[in-house]
NUZA-736749 format. One line per field, with one value per residue (C-alpha): residue number from 1; x, z, y. Coordinates in steps of 0.001 Angstrom, whole numbers, plus 500000, padded with zeros to 6 digits. Layout:
! NUZA-736749
num: c(NUM	...)
px: c(X	...)
pz: c(Z	...)
py: c(Y	...)
//
This chain:
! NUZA-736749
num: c(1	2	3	4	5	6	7	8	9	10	11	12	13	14	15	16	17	18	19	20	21	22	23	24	25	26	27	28	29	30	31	32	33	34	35	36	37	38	39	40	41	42	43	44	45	46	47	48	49	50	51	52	53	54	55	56	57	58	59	60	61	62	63	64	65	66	67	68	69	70	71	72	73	74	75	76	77	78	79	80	81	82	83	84	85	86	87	88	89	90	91	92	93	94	95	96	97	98	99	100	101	102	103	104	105	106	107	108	109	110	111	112	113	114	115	116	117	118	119	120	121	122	123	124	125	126	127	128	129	130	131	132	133	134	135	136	137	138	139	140	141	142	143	144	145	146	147	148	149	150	151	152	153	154	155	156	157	158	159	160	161	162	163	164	165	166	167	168	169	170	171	172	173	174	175	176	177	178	179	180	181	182	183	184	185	186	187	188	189	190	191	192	193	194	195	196	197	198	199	200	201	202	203	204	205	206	207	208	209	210	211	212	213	214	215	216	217	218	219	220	221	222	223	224	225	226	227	228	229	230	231	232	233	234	235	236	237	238	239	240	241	242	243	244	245	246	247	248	249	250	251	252	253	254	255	256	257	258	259	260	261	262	263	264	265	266	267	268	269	270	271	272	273	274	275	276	277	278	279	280	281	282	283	284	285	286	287	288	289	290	291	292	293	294	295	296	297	298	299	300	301	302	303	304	305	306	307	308	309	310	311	312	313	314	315	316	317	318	319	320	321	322	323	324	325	326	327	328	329	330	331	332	333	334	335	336	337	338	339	340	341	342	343	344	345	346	347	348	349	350	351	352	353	354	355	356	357	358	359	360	361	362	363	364	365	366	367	368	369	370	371	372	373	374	375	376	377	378	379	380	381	382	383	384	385	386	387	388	389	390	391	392	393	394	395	396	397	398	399	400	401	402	403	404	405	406	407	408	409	410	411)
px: c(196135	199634	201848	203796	201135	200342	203903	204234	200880	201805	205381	204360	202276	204563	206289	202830	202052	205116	204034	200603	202431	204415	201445	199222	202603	202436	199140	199550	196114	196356	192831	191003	192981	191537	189514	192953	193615	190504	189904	193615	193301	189602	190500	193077	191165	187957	187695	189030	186184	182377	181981	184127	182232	183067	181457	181186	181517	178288	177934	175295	178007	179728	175862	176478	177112	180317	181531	185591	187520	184965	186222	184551	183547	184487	182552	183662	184406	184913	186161	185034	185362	186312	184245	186031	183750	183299	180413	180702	178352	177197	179274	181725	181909	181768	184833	185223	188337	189629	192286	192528	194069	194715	198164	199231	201036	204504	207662	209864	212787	210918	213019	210894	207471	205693	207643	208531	211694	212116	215748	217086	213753	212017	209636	209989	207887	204582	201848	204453	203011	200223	198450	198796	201309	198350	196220	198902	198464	195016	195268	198006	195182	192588	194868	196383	192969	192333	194931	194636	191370	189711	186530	185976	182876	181226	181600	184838	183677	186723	187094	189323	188794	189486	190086	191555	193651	191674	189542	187849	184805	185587	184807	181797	180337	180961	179234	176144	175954	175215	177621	177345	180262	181322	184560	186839	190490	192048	194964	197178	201039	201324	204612	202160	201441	197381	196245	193472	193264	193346	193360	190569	191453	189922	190971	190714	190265	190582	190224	190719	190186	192394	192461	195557	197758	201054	203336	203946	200584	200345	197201	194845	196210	195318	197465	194937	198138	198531	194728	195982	198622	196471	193832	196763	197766	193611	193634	197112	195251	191991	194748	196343	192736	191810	194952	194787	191803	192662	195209	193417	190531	193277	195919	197622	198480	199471	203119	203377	205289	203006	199638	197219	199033	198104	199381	199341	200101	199517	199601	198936	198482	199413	201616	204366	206418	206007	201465	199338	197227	193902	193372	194851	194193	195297	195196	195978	194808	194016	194315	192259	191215	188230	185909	186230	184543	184743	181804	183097	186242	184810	182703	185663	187237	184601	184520	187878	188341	185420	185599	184549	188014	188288	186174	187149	185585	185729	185545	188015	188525	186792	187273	186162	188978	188318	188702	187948	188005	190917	191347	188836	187994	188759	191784	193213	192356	194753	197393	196758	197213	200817	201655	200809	202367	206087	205181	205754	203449	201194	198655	199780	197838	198224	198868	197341	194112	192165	189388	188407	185933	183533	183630	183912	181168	179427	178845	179000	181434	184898	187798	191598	194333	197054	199108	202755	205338	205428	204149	207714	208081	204983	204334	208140	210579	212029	208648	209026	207384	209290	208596	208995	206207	203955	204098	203670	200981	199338	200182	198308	195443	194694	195549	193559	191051	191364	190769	187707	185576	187301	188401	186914	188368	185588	184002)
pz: c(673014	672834	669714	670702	670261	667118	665946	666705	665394	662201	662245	662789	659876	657646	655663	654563	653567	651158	650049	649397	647504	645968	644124	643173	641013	639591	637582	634946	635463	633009	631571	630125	632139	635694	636294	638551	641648	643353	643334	644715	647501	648501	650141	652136	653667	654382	658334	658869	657913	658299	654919	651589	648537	645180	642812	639243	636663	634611	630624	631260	632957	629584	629381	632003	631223	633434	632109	631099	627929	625946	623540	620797	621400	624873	627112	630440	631546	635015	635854	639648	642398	645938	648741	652526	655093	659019	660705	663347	666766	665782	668477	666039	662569	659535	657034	653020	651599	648800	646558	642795	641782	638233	636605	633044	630676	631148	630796	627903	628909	632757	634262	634856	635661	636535	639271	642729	643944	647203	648440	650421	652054	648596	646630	643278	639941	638207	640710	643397	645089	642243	643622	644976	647796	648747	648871	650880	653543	653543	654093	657156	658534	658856	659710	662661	663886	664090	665399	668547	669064	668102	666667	664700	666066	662805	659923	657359	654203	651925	647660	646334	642174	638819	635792	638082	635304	632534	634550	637638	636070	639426	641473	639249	640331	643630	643182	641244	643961	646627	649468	652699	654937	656808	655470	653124	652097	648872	649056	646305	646472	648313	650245	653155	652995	653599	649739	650364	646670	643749	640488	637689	633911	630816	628107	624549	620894	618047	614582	611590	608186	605281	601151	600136	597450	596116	597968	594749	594544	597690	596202	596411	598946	603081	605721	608240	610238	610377	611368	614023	615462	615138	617379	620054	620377	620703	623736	624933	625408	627287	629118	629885	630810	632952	635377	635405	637248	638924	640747	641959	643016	644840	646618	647678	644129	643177	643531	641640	638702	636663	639043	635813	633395	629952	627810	624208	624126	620655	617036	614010	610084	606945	604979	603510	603821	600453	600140	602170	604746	604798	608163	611332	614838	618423	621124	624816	628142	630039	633587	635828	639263	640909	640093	637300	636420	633712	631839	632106	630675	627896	626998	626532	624861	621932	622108	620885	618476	616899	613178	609673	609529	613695	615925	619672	621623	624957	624338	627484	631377	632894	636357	638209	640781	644479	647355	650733	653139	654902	658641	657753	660308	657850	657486	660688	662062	659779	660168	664245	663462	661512	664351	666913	664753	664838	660995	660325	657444	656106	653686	650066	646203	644260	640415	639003	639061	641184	642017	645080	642751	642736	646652	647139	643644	643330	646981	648657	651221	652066	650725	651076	649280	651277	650913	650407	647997	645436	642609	641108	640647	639485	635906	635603	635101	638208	640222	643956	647501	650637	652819	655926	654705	653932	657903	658327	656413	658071	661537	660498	659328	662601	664600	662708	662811	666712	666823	663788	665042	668240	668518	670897	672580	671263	674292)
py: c(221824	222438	222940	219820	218057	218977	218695	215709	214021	215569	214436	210543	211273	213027	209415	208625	212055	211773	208602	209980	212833	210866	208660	212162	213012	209470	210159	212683	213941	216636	217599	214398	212358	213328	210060	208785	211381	211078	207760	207504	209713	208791	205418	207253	209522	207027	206763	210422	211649	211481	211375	210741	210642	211155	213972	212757	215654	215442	216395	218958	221109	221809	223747	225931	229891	229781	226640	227409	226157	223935	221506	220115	216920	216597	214396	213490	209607	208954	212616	213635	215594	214545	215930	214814	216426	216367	216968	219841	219979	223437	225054	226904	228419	226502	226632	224898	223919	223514	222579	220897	217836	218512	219533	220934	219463	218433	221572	220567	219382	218750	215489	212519	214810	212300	210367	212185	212775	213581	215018	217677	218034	218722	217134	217772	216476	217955	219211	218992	222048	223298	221482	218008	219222	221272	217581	215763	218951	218646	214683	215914	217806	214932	212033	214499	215560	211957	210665	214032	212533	216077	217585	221046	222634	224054	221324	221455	220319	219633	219816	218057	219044	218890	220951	224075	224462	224982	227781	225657	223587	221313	224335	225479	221788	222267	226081	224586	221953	224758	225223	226980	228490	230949	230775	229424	228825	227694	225712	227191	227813	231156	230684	230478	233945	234991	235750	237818	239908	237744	239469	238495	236808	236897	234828	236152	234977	237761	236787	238530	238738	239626	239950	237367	238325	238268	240496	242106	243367	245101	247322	244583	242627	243327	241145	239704	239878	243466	243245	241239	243453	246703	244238	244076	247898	248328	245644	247147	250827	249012	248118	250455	252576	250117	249194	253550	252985	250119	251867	254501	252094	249324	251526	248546	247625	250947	250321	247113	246894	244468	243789	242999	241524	241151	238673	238034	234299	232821	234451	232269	233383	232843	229641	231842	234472	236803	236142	238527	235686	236074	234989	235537	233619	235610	234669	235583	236662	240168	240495	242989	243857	245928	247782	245929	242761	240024	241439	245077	243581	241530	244723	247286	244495	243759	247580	248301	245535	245473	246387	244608	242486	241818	239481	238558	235941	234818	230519	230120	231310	233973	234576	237515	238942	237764	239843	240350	243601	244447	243062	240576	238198	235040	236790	237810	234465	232429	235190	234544	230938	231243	233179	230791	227657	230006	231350	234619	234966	238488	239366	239398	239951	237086	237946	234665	233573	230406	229204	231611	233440	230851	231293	234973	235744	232312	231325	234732	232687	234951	232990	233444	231772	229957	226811	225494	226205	229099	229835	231047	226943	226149	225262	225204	222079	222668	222424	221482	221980	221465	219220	221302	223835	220697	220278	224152	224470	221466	222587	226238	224736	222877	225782	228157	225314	225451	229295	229665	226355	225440	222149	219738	216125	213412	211806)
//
């Protein structure tokens, strides 16, 4: 199987990619909202498949230990998964994919968010590339195989999910569901660079208490809002212990500027400016990387802000960092596969965090991150993908596809 080939099944294919783009961007499936993408994109993809079924996102999940960013009163109405999956003859190894379908909220200011526009060989508009340019790749993937005539010889099981965004409850479904691989990739903006170190997140609550009072009584009075800053230079020093270690325990890190980022996000007290408040509401999130994991973090955390005025809680995402070894088959095989589609791509640590946990710590199933676009755009008014690395990524897939599973002719 040539590159030609390829190229050009993917090329006659690339209009209705855009236009399949183009309606994913049309539903502002920010979290609540999610019922739309799936049942969009599931038609399309019926007949390039063996199978496309839809995953409905049950109640009881909101149950479940991992479950990320309840909300009171939240019950689910139509929200689901997308599973596309093909049927291998047990020749080659298996691989899972997946990529969400969920956005946030609009930027301020963002032009027209919800409505593609596609010039100068960009597509720009919410979810353009995080993650729905990843989706229209995928869809590139199937419709080109199909088209070729050919067959992966392990089976490709595809997720298509929801509420990424909000700390991958889609995922945790697909997780709880059981899954087996021997590999998978997660379509995220990476500049299609090979993501194989993801950093972990944990996202914080700390309230505190205070004694409200006239600021002319300063005695009797105690700001909760002091209580809330002396909470941030105790989260700042588990900070700065653990990205010490981290360091030491990551060498490749060890020269980034920023690799674990924490961020204090949110600070709310008091109703005016001369009264001691009496409560105070923080709120933010700590990045980390190995050893360390989300319960070591939430630990050291409780740890140093614990005290009679200060309580933290952990209500929102926790992911664990992902990783897999160095020189990695998974790994080395998609980096074989830019090469052989004319990208020069490497490995790279991605400083956010995705849903390749729930592969790499859930499933025990390596995962890598990889897609289209970056991540520098993402979030951001001016969010785009181009359409030339929607074809890249598309032709990369099916070669690495080729080499993993080996692709057959069907008889």
């Amino acid at each position: 199987m040539t590159n030609d080939k390829i190229l050009r099944a993917i090329e006659k294919n690339v209009p209705e990619a855009l236009e399949i783009l183009s309606g994913l961007i049309a539903i502002p499936s920010t979290r609540g909202h999610e019922q739309g993408p799936a049942r969009f994109l599931g038609p399309r993809l019926k007949g390039l498949a063996d199978s496309v079924d839809l995953m409905p996102m049950p109640d009881a999940i909101r149950d479940d230990p991992d479950y990320s960013f309840p909300l009171d009163g939240f019950r689910y109405a139509g929200e689901a998964n997308l599973r596309a999956a093909i049927k291998g003859n047990g020749s080659g190894r298996s691989l899972a994919l997946n990529t969400h379908l969920d956005v946030v909220p609009a930027t301020p200011g963002q032009p027209d968010p919800f409505e593609a526009r596609i010039d100068g060989g960009w597509v720009r508009g919410r979810g353009a590339c995080d993650a729905k340019g990843q989706a229209a790749a995928l869809w590139l993937v199937f419709k080109s195989l199909s088209d070729l005539g050919l067959r992966p010889g392990g089976d490709v099981v595809a997720d298509f999910v929801v509420e990424e965004e909000c700390g991958g409850n889609g995922t945790l479904l697909v997780q709880r569901n059981g899954l087996a691989a021997d590999g998978a990739i997660v379509l995220e903006p990476t500049g299609l660079e090979v993501v194989d170190l993801v950093r972990g997140a944990v996202w914080f609550e700390v309230r505190t208490a205070g004694v409200a009072g006239h600021s002319g009584s300063p005695g009797t009075t105690v700001s909760a809002l002091n209580e809330a800053l002396e909470a941030m230079r105790a989260i700042e020093r588990v900070r700065e212990e653990t990205l010490s270690r981290s360091r030491e325990s990551v060498p490749r890190v060890a020269g980034h500027p920023n690799p674990a980022p924490l961020t204090f996000g949110m600070l709310h007290s008091g109703n005016w400016p001369a009264a001691a408040p009496d409560e105070a509401v923080l709120k933010g999130v700590f990045g980390f990387l190995p050893p360390f994991r989300r319960e070591d973090i939430q630990a050291k955390l409780s740890e140093a802000v614990a005290g009679p005025r200060a309580e933290i809680r952990f209500p929102m995402l926790r992911s664990d960092p992902s990783a897999v070894p160095e020189g990695h088959p998974l790994t080395q095989t998609l980096l074989a596969a830019c090469a052989d589609a004319g990208v020069a791509s490497r490995t790279a640590f991605m400083n956010a965090s995705c849903d390749s946990w729930r592969y790499t710590e859930g499933l025990g199933i390596p995962a890598v991150v990889f897609g289209a676009g970056s991540l520098a755009t993402a979030h951001g008014r001016e969010e785009r993908v181009a359409v030339d690395d929607i074809r890249k990524a598309a032709a990369i897939l099916i070669r690495f596809l080729d080499r993993w599973s080996g692709l057959e002719h069907v008889k």
